[in-house]
C-alpha positions as CSV (number, residue, x, y, z in Angstrom):
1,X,107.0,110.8,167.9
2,X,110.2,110.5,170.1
3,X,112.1,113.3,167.8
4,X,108.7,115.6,168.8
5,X,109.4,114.6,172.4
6,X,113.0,115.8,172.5
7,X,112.4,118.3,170.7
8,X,109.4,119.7,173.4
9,X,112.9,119.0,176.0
10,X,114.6,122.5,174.1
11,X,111.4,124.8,175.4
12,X,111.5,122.8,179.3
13,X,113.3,125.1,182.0
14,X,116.7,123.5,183.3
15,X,115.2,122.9,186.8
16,X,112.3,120.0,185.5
17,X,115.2,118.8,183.5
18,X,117.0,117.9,186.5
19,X,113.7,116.5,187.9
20,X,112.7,114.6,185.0
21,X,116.1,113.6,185.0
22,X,116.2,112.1,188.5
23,X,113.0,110.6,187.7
24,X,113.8,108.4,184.8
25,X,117.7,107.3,186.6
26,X,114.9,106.1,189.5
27,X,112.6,104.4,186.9
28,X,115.5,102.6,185.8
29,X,116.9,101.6,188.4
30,X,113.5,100.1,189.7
31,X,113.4,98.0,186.0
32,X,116.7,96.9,186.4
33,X,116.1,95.4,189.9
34,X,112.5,94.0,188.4
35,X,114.1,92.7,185.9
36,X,116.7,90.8,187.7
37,X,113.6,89.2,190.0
38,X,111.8,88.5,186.8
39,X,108.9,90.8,187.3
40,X,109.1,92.9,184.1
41,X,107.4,91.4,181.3
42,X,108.4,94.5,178.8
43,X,112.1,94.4,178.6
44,X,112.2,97.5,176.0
45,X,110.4,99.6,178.6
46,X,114.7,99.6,180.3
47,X,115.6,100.6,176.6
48,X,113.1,103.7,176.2
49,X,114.3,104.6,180.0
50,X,117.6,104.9,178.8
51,X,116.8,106.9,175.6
52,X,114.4,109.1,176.9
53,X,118.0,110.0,180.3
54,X,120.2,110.3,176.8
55,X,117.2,113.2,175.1
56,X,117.4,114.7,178.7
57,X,120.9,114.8,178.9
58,X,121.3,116.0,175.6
59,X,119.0,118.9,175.8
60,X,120.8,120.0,179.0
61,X,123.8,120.0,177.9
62,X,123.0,121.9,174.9
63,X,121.9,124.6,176.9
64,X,125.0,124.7,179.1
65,X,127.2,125.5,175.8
66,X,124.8,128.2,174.8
């Protein structure tokens, strides 16, 4: 399922990109400071946070060189 998400990232126009982008970066940081306080109860939910900034990034990118 997450190689159909990124791949659904390659048809998304650069502009909700950057949105998305600055969405998940906030969504971490909130886990990471929930975390720390102990309020989190699913730790992998950081983990798919950062994967899902990395598929973002990525796709960007990919688009720059092009």
């Amino acid at each position: 399922m997450a190689k159909k998400e990124a791949k659904n990232l390659n048809n998304v126009p650069i502009i909700e990109l950057e949105k998305e982008l600055a969405e998940e970066r906030q969504k971490l940081v909130d886990l990471k400071f929930n975390l720390a306080a102990g309020k989190v109860k699913n730790i992998k939910e950081v983990k798919k946070t950062k994967v899902r900034i990395a598929q973002i990034l990525t796709a960007k990118n990919a688009r720059k060189e092009n």
